[in-house]
MINUVO-971667 format. One record per atom (N, C-alpha, C): x, y, z; residue in one letter; residue number from 1. Coordinates in nm, 2 decimals, decimal comma, always signed. Example, Ala and Ser with C-alpha at 12.3 -4.5 7.8 and 13.67 -1.06 7.14 Angstrom:
REM MINUVO-971667
PT      px      py      pz  resn  resi
PT   +1,32   -0,57   +0,78     A     1
PT   +1,23   -0,45   +0,78     A     1
PT   +1,32   -0,33   +0,78     A     1
PT   +1,28   -0,22   +0,71     S     2
PT   +1,37   -0,11   +0,71     S     2
PT   +1,29   +0,00   +0,79     S     2
//
This chain:
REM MINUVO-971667
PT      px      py      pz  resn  resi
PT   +2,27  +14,32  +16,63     X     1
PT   +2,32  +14,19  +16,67     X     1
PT   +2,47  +14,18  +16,69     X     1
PT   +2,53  +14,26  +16,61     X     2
PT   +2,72  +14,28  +16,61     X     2
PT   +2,71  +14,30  +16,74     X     2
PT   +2,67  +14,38  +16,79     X     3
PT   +2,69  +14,43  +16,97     X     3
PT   +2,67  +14,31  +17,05     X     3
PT   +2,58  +14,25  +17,04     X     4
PT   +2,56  +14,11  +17,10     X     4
PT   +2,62  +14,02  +17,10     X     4
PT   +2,70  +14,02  +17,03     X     5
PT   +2,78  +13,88  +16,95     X     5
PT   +2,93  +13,92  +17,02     X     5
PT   +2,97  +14,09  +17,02     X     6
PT   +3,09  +14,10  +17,11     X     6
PT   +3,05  +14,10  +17,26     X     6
PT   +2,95  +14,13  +17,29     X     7
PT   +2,94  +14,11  +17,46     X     7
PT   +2,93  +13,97  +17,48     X     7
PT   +2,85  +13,88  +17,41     X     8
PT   +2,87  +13,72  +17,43     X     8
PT   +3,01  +13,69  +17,42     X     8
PT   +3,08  +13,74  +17,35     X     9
PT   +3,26  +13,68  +17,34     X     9
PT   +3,29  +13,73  +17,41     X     9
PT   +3,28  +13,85  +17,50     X    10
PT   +3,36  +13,93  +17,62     X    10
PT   +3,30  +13,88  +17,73     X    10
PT   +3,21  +13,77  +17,74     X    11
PT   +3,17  +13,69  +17,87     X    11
PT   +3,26  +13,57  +17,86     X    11
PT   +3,23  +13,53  +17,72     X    12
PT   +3,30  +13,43  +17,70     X    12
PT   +3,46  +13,44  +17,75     X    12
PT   +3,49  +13,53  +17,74     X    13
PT   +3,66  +13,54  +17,79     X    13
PT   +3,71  +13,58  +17,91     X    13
PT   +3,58  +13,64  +17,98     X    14
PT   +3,58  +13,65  +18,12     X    14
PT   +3,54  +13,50  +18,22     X    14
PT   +3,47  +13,43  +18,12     X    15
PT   +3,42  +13,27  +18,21     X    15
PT   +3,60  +13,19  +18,19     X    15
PT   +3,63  +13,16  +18,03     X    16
PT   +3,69  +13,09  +17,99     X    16
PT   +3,86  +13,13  +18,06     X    16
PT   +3,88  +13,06  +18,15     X    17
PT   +4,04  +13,09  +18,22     X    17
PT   +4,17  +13,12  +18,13     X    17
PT   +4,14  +13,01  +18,03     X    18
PT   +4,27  +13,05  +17,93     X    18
PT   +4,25  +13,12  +17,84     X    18
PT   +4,14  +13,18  +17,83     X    19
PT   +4,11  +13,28  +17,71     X    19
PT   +4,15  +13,35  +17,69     X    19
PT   +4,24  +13,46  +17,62     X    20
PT   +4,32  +13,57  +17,60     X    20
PT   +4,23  +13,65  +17,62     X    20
PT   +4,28  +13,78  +17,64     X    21
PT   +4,13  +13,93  +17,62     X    21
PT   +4,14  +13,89  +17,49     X    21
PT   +3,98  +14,00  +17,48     X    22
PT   +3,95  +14,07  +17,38     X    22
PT   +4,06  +14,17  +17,30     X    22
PT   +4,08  +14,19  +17,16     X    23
PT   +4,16  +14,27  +17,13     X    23
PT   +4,07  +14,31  +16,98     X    23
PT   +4,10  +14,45  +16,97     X    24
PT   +4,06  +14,54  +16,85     X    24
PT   +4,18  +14,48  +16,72     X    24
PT   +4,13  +14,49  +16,63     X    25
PT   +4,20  +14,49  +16,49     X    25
PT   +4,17  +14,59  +16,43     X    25
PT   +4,25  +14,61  +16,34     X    26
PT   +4,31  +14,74  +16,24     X    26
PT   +4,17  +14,78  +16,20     X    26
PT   +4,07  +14,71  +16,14     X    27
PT   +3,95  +14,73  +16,09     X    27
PT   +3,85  +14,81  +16,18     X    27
PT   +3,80  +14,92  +16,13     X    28
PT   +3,70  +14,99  +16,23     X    28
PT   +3,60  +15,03  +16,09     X    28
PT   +3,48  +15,04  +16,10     X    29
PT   +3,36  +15,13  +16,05     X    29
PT   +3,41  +15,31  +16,02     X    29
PT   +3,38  +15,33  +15,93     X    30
PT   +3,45  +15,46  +15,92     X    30
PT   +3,34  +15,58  +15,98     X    30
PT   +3,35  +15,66  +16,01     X    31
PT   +3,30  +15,79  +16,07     X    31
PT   +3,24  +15,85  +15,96     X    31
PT   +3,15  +15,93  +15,93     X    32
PT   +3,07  +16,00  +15,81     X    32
PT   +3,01  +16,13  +15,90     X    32
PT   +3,05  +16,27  +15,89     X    33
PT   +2,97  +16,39  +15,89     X    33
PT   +2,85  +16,41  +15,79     X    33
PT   +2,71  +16,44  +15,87     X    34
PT   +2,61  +16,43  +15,79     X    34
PT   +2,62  +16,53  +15,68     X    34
PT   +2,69  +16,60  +15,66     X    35
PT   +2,71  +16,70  +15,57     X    35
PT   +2,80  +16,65  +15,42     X    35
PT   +2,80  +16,52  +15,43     X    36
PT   +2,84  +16,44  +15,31     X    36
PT   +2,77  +16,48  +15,19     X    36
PT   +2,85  +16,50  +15,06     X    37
PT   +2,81  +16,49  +14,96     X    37
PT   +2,71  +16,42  +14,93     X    37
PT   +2,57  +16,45  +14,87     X    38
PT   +2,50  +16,31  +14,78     X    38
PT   +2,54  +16,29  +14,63     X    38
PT   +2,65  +16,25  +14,64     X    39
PT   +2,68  +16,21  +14,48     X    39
PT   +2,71  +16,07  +14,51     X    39
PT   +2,64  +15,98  +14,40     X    40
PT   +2,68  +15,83  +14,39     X    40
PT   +2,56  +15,78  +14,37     X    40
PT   +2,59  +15,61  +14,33     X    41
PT   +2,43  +15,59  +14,31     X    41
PT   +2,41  +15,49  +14,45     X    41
PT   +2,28  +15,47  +14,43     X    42
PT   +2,23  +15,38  +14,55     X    42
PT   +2,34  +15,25  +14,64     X    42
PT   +2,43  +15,22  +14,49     X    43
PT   +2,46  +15,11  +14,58     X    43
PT   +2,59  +15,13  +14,61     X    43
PT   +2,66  +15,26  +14,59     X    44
PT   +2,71  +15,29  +14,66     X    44
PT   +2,77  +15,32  +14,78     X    44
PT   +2,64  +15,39  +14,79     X    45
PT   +2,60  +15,48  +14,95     X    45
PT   +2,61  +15,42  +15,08     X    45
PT   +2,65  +15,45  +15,20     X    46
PT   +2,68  +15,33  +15,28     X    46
PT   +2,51  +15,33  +15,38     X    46
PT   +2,51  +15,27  +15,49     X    47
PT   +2,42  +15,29  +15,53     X    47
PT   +2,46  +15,36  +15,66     X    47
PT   +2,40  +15,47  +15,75     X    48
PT   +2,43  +15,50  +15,85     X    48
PT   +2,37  +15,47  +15,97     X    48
PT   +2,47  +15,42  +16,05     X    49
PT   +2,42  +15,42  +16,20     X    49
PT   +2,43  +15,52  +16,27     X    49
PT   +2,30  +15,58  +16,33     X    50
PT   +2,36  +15,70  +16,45     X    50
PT   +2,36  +15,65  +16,57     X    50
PT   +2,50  +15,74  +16,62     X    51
PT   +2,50  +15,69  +16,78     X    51
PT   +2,51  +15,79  +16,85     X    51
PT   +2,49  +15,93  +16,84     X    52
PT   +2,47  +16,05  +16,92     X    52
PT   +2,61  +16,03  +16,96     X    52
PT   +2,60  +16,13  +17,09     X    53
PT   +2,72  +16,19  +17,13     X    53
PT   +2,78  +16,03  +17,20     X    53
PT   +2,91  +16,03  +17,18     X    54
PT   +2,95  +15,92  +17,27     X    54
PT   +3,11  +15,97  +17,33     X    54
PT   +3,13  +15,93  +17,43     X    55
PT   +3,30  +15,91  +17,47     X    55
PT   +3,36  +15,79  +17,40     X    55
PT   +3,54  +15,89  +17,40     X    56
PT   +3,61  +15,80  +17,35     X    56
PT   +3,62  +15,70  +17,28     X    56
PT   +3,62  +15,60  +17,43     X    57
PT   +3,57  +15,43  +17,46     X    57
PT   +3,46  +15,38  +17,38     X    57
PT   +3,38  +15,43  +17,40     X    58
PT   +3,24  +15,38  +17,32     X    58
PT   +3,23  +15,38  +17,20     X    58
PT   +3,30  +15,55  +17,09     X    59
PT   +3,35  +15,51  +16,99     X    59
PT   +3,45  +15,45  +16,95     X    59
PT   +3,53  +15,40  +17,03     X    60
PT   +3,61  +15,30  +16,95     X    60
PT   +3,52  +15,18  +16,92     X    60
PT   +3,46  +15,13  +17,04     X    61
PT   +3,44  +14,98  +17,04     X    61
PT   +3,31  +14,97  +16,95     X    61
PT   +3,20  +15,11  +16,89     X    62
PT   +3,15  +15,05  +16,82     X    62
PT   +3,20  +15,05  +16,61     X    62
PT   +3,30  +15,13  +16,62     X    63
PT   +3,39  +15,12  +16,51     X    63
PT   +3,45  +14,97  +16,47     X    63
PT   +3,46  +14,89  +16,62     X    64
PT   +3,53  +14,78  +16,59     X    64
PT   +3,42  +14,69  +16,58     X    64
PT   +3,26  +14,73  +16,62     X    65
PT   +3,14  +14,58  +16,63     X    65
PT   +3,12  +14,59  +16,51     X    65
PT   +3,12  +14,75  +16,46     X    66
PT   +3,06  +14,73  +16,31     X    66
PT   +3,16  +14,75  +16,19     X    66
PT   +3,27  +14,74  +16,21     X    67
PT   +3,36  +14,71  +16,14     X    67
PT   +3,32  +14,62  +16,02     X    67
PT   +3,42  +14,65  +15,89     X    68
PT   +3,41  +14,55  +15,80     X    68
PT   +3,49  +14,44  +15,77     X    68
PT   +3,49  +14,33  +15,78     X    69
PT   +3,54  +14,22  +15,78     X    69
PT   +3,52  +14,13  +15,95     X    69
PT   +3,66  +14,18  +16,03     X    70
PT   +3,67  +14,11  +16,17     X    70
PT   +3,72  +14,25  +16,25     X    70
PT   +3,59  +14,31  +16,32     X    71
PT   +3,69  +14,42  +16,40     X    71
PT   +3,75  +14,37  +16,57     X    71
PT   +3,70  +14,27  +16,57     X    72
PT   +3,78  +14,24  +16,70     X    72
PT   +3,81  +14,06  +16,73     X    72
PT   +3,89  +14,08  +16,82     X    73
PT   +3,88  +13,91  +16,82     X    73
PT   +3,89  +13,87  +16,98     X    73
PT   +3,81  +13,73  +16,99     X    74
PT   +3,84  +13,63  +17,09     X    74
PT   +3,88  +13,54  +17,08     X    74
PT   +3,98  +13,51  +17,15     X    75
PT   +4,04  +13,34  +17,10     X    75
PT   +4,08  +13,29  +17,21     X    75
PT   +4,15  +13,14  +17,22     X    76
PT   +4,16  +13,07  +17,37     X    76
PT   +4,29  +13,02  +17,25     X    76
PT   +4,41  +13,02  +17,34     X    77
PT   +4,53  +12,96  +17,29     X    77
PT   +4,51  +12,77  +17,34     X    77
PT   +4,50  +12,68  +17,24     X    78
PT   +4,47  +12,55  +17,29     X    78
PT   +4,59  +12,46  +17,20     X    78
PT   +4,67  +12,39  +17,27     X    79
PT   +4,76  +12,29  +17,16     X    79
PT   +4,80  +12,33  +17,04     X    79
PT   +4,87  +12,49  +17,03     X    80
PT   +4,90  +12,55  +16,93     X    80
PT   +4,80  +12,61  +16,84     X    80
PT   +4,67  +12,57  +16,87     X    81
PT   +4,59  +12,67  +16,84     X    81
PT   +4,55  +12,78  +16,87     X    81
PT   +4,47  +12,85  +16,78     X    82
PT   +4,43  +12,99  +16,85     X    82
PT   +4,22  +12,93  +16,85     X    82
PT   +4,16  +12,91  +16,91     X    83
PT   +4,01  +12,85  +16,91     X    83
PT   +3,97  +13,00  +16,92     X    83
PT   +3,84  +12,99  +16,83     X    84
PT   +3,80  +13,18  +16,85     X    84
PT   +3,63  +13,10  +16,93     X    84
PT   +3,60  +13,25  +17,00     X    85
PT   +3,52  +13,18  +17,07     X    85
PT   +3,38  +13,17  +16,95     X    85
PT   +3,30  +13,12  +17,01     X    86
PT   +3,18  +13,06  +16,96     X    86
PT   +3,13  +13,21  +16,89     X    86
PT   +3,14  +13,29  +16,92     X    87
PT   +2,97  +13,36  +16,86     X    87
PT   +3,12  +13,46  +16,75     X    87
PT   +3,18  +13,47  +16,73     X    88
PT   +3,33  +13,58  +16,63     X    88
PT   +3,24  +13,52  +16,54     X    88
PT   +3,19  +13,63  +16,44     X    89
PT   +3,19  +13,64  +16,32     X    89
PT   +3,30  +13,75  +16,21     X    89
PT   +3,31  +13,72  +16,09     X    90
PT   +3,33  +13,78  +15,95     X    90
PT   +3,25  +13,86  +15,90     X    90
PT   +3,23  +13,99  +15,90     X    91
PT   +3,14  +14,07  +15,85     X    91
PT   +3,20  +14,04  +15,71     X    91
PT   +3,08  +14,02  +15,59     X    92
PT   +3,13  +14,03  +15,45     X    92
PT   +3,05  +14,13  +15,41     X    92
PT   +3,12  +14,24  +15,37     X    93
PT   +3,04  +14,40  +15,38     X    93
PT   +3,03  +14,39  +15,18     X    93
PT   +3,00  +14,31  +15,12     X    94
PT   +2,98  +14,32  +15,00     X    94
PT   +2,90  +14,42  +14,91     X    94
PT   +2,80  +14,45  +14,98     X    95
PT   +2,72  +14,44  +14,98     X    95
PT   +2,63  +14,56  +15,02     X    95
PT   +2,65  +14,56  +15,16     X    96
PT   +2,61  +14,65  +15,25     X    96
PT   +2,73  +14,75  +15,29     X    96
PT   +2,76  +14,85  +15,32     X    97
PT   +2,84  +14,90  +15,40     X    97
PT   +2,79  +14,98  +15,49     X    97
PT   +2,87  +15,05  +15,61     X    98
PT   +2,84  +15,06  +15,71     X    98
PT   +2,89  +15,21  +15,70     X    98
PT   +2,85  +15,32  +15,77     X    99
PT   +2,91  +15,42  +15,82     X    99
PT   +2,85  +15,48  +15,93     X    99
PT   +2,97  +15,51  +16,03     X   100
PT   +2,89  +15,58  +16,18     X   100
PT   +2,87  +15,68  +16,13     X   100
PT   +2,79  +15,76  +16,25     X   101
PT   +2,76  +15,91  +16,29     X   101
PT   +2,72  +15,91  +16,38     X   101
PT   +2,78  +16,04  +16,43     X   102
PT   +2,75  +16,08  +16,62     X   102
PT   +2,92  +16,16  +16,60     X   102
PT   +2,94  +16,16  +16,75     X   103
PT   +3,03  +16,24  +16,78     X   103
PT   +3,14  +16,11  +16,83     X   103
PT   +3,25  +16,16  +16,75     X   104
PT   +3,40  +16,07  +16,79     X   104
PT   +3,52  +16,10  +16,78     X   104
PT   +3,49  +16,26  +16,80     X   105
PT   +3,62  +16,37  +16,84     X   105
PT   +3,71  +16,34  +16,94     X   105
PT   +3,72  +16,26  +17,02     X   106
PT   +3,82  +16,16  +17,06     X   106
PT   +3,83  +16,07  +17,10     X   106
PT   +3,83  +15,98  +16,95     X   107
PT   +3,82  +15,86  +17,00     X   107
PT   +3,94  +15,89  +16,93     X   107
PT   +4,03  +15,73  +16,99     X   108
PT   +4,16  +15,69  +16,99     X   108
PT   +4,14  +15,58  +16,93     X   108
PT   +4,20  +15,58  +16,79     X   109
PT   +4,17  +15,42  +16,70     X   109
PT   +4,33  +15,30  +16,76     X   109
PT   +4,35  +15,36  +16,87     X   110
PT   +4,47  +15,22  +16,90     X   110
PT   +4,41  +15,20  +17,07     X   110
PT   +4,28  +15,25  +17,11     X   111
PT   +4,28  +15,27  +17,25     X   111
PT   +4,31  +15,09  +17,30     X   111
PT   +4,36  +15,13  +17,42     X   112
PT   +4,39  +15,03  +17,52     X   112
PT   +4,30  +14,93  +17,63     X   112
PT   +4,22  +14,98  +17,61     X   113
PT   +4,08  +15,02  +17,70     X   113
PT   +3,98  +14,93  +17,63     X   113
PT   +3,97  +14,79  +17,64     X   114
PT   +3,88  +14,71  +17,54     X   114
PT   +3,77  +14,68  +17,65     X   114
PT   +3,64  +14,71  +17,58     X   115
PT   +3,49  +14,69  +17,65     X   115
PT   +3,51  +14,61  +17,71     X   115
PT   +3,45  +14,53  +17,83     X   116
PT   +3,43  +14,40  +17,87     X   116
PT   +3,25  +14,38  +17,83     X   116
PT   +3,23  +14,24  +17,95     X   117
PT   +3,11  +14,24  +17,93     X   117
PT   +2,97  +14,34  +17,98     X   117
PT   +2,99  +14,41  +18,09     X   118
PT   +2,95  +14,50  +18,14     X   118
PT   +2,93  +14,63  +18,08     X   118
PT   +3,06  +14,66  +17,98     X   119
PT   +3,06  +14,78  +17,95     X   119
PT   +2,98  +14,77  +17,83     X   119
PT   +2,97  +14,68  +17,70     X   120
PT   +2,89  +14,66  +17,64     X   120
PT   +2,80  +14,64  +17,67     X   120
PT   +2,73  +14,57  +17,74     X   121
PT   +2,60  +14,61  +17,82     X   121
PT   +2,55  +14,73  +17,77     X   121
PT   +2,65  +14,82  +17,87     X   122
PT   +2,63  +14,97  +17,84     X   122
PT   +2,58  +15,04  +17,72     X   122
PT   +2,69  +15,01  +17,62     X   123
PT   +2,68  +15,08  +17,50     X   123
PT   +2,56  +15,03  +17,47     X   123
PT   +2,52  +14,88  +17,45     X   124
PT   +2,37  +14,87  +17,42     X   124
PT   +2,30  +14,93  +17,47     X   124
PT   +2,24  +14,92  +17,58     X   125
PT   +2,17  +15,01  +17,65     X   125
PT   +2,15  +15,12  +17,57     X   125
PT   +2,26  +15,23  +17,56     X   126
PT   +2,27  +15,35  +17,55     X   126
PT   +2,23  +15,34  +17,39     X   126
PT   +2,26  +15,25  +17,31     X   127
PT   +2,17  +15,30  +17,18     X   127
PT   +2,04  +15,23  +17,20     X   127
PT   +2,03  +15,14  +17,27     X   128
PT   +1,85  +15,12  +17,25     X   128
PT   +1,78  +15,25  +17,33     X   128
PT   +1,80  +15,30  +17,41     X   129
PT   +1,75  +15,37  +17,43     X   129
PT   +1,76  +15,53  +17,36     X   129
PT   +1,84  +15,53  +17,33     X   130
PT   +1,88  +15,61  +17,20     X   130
PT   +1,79  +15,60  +17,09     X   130
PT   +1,76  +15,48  +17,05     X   131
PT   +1,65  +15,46  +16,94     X   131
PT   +1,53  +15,41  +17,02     X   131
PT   +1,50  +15,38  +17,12     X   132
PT   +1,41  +15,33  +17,16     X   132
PT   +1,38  +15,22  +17,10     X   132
PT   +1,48  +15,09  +17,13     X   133
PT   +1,48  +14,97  +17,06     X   133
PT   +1,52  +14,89  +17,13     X   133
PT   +1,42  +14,88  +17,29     X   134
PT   +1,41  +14,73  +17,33     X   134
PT   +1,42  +14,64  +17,30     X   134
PT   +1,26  +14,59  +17,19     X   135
PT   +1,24  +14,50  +17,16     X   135
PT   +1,32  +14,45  +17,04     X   135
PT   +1,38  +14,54  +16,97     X   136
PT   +1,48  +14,54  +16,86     X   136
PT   +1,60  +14,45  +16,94     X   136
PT   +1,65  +14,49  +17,02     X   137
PT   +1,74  +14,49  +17,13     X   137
PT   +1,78  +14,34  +17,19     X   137
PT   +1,64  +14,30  +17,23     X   138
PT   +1,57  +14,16  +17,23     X   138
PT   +1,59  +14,06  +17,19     X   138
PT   +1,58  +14,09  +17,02     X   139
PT   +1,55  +14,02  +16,88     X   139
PT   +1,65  +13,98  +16,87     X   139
PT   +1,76  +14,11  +16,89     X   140
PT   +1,91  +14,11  +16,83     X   140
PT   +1,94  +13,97  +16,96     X   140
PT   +2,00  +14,02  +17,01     X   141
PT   +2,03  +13,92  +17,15     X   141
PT   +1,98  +13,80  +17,06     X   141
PT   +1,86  +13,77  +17,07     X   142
PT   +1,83  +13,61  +17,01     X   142
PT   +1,90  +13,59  +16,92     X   142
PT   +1,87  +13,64  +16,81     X   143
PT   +2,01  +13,62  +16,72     X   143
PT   +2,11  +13,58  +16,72     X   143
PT   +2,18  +13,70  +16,81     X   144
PT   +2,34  +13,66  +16,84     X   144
PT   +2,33  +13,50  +16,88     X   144
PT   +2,27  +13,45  +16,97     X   145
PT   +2,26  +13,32  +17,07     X   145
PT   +2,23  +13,21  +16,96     X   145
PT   +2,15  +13,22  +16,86     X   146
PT   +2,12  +13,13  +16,73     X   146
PT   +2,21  +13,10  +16,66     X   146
PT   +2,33  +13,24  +16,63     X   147
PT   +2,42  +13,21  +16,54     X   147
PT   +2,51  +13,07  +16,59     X   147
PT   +2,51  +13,04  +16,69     X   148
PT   +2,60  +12,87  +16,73     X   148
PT   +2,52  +12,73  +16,65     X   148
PT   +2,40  +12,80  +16,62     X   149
PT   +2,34  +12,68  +16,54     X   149
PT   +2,38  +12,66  +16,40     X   149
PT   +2,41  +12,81  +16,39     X   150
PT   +2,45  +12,83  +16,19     X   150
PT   +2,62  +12,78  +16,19     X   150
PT   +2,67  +12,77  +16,34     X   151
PT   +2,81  +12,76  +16,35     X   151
PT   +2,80  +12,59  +16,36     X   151
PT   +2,73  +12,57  +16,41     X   152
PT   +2,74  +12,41  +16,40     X   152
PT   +2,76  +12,32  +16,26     X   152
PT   +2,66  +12,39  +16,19     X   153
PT   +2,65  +12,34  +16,05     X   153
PT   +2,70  +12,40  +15,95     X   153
PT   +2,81  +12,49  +15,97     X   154
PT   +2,89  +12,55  +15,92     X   154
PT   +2,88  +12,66  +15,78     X   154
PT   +2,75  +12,70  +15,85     X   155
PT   +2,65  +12,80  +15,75     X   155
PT   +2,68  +12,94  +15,77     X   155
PT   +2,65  +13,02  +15,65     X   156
PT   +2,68  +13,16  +15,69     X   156
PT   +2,51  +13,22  +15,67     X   156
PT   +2,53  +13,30  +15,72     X   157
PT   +2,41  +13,34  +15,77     X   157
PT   +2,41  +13,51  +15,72     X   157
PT   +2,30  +13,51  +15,64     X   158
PT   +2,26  +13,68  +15,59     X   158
PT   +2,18  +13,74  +15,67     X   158
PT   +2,18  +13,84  +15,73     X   159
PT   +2,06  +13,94  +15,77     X   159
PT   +2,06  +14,02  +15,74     X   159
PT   +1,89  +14,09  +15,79     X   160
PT   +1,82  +14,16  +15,75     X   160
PT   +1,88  +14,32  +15,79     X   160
PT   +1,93  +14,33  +15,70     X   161
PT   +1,93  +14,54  +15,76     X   161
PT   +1,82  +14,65  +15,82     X   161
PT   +1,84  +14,63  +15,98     X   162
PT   +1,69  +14,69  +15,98     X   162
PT   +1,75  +14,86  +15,96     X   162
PT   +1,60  +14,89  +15,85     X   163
PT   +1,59  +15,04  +15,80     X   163
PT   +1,54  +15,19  +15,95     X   163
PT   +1,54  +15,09  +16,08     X   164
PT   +1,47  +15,19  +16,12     X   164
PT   +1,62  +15,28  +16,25     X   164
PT   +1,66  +15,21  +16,23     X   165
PT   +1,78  +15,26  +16,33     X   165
PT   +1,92  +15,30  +16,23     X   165
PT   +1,90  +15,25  +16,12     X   166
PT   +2,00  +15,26  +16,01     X   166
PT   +1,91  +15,32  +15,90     X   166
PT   +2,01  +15,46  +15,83     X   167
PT   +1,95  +15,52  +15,74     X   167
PT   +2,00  +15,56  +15,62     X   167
PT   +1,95  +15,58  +15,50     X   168
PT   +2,04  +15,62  +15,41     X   168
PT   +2,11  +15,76  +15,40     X   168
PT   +2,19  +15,83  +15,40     X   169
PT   +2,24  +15,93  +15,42     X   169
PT   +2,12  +16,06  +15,39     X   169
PT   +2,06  +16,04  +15,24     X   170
PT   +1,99  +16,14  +15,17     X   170
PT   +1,85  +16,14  +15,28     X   170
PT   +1,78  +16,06  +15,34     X   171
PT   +1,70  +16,00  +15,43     X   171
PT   +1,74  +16,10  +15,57     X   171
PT   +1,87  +16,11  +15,59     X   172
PT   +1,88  +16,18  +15,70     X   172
PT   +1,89  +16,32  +15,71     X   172
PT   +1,89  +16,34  +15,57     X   173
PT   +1,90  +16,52  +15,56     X   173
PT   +1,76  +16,56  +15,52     X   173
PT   +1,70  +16,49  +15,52     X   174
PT   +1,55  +16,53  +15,50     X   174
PT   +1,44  +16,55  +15,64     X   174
PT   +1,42  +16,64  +15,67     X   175
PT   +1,34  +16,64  +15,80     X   175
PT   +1,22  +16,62  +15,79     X   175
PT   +1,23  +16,47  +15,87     X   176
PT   +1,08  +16,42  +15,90     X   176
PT   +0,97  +16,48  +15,97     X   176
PT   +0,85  +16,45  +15,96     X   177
PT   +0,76  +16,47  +16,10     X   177
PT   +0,80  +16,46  +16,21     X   177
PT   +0,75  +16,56  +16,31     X   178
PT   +0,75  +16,54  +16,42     X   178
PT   +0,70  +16,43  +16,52     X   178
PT   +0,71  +16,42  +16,64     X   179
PT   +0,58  +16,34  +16,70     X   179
PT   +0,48  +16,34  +16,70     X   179
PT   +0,47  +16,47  +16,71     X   180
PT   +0,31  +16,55  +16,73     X   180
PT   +0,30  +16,54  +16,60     X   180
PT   +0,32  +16,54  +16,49     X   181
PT   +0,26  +16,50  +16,36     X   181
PT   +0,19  +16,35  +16,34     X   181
PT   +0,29  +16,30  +16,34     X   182
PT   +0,27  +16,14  +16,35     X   182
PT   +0,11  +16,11  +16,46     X   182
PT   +0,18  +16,15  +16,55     X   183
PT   +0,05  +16,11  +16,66     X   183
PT   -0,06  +16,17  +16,58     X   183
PT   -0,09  +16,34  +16,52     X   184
PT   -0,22  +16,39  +16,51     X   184
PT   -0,23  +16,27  +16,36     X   184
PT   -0,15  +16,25  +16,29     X   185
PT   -0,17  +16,17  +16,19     X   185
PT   -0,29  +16,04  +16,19     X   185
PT   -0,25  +15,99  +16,32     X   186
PT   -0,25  +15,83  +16,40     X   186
PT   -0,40  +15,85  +16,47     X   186
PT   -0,45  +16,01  +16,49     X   187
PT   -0,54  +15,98  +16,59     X   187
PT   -0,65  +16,03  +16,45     X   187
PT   -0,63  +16,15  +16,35     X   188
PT   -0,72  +16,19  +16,24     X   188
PT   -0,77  +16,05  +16,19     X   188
PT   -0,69  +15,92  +16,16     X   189
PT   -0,72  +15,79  +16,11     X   189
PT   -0,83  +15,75  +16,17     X   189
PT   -0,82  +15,74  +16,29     X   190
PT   -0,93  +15,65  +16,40     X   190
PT   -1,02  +15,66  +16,40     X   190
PT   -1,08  +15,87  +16,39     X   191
PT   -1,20  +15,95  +16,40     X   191
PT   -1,30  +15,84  +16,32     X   191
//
C-alpha cells in the first residue's frame, strides 16, 4: 500500500500546478544481507521485503516508500503553508520494522532522480510480478484510495502485515517446497 500512496502523491504533484516535486528525506528502510545473524527474539527481528535485483533508482525509491517514519514528501506551498498532499502518511514503525533485500549495490542514498508517477507504476509492476501479487496489488491500491476517508476523520489507521510477500528472516533461510511439491501435494489431496 506504501507504493500506492507515493504514486498517488506523484500524480498528485504532477496534476497540482503549484505543487513542489516530490523529495526524499534522510529516512530510508535499511538493506539486510540474507546471511544475517539469527540472534534476537521475535520482536526484535525486522520483517523482510524481497525485491530481487533492482537498479539504482528503484532502490532508492523503495527505501524511501518503506522507510520509517516519513521517507518522502509532497507538499503544495499555500499562504505560508506547506499543505502535504492527501494520501503522505507517517509510518509509526513501533512495532513492526521493516528491512529490504535484493540487490542495492548502487543505489545512491542522496539520488537526484525522484520516481514520478509512471515510474512507480513501474516498480509496482515489477514487484507484483515478482511476487505474483496482482490481486494483492489491487487490494493495496484500494487502500491507498480509502486512506482519505481515515484522513477526513482524522484517524490513524493500522494494517495488516501481509506474511506472504514479507518474511521473517529465519523463514527465509529455510528452503521451502518447491512447486512441483506443493502442486503434487494439491493434487495427492483431491485423489
Amino acid at each position: 500500500m506504501f507504493a500506492w500512496v507515493y504514486a498517488l502523491s506523484a500524480r498528485w504533484v504532477e496534476i497540482i500546478l503549484r505543487a513542489s516535486p516530490i523529495e526524499y528525506t534522510a529516512n530510508q528502510a535499511p538493506w539486510t544481507a540474507i546471511t544475517v545473524s539469527n540472534e534476537g527474539t521475535d520482536n526484535g527481528r525486522p520483517m523482510m521485503v524481497e525485491l530481487g535485483e533492482l537498479v539504482g533508482e528503484a532502490a532508492r525509491w523503495w527505501a524511501a516508500v518503506l522507510a520509517p517514519g516519513e521517507g518522502w514528501k509532497a507538499v503544495m506551498p499555500h499562504e505560508g503553508w506547506r499543505l502535504l498532499s492527501p494520501w503522505s502518511v507517517v509510518k509509526e514503525s513501533n512495532k513492526t520494522n521493516v528491512s529490504l533485500v535484493g540487490s542495492s549495490s548502487h543505489m545512491s542514498s542522496h539520488s537526484l532522480t525522484l520516481a514520478s508517477f509512471e515510474t512507480a507504476l513501474k516498480y509496482i509492476e515489477d514487484y507484483s510480478i515478482f511476487h505474483n501479487a496482482d490481486k494483492s496489488s489491487s487490494a493495496a491500491l484500494t487502500a491507498a484510495l480509502l486512506l482519505l476517508l481515515a484522513q477526513l476523520d482524522n484517524r490513524k489507521v493500522k494494517l495488516y502485515v501481509s506474511r506472504r510477500c514479507c518474511r521473517k528472516l529465519e523463514d527465509m533461510m529455510k528452503p521451502g517446497p518447491s512447486h512441483f511439491e506443493k502442486r503434487q501435494k494439491f493434487s495427492s489431496t483431491d485423489s
